[in-house]
N, C-alpha and C positions, 0 to 999 in steps of 0.2 A: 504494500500500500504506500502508493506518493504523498506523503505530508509536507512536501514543500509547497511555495506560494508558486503561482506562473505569473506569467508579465500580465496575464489577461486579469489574475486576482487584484494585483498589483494597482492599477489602471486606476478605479473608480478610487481607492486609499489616497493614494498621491493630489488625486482631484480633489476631496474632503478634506488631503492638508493644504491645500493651497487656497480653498475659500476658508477654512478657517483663519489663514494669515490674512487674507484680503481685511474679512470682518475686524480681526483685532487693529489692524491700520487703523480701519475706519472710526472704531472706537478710540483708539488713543489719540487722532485727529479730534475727535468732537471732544474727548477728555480735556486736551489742550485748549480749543477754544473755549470752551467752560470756564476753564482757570484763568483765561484772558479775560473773561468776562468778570469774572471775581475780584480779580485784582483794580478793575474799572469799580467796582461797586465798594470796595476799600477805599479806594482815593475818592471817592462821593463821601463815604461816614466820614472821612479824614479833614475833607472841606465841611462840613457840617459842623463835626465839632470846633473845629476853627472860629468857623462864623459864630459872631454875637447873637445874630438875627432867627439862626434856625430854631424849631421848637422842639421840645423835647418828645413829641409824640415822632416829630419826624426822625428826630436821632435813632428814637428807638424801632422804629421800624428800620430803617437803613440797617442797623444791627443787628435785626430779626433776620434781612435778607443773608447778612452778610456769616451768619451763624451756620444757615440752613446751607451754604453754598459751600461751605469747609465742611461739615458734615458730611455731606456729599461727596468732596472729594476725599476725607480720607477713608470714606467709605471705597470708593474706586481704586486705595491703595498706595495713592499719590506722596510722595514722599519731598521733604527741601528741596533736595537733589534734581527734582524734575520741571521747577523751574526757575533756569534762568531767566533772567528779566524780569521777573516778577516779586520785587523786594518783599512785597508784603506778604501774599502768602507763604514766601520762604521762611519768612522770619515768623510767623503764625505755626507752621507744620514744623518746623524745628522744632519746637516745643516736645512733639511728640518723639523723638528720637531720642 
C-alpha cells in the first residue's frame, strides 16, 4: 500500500497555503490601517486635553474611543515593535511588554 502524497494530493494543499497567506496580508494591511487610525484618534484626545475650551463629556468620549481601539489591537496581538511611526500607540503597548 502507497502512503505517500502525489503531486495531484499535493495541488489543492499548496492552493489553501497560498490563500491562507493572501488572507493574512490582507489582515495585517487593515491591522495597520486600524493602528493609523488610532494613532489619529490619540492626537484628537491629545489636542483636546490641551485645549481650555473642550468639554469634559467630549474628553471623555474621545477616551472611550481611544480605549476600545487599543483593546482591539492588543487583542489582534499587536505589539510596540509593530509600529513605527506611531509614537503613541508605541508608547501605550509598551506598557504591556
Amino acid at each position: 500500500m502507497n502512503t505517500y502524497l502525489t503531486e495531484k494530493d499535493i495541488e489543492p494543499l499548496a492552493e489553501t497555503a497560498a490563500t491562507i497567506r493572501q488572507e493574512q496580508h490582507k489582515f495585517a494591511i487593515l491591522l495597520r490601517e486600524f493602528a493609523y487610525h488610532a494613532e489619529c484618534q490619540f492626537a484628537t484626545l491629545d489636542m483636546y486635553k490641551r485645549r481650555k475650551s473642550t468639554s469634559k463629556t467630549d474628553v471623555r468620549r474621545q477616551q472611550s474611543i481611544c480605549d476600545k481601539m487599543i483593546l482591539t489591537l492588543r487583542a489582534a496581538g499587536f505589539r510596540s515593535a509593530s509600529f513605527d511611526g506611531l509614537p503613541r500607540l508605541r508608547d501605550i503597548l509598551a506598557t504591556d511588554e
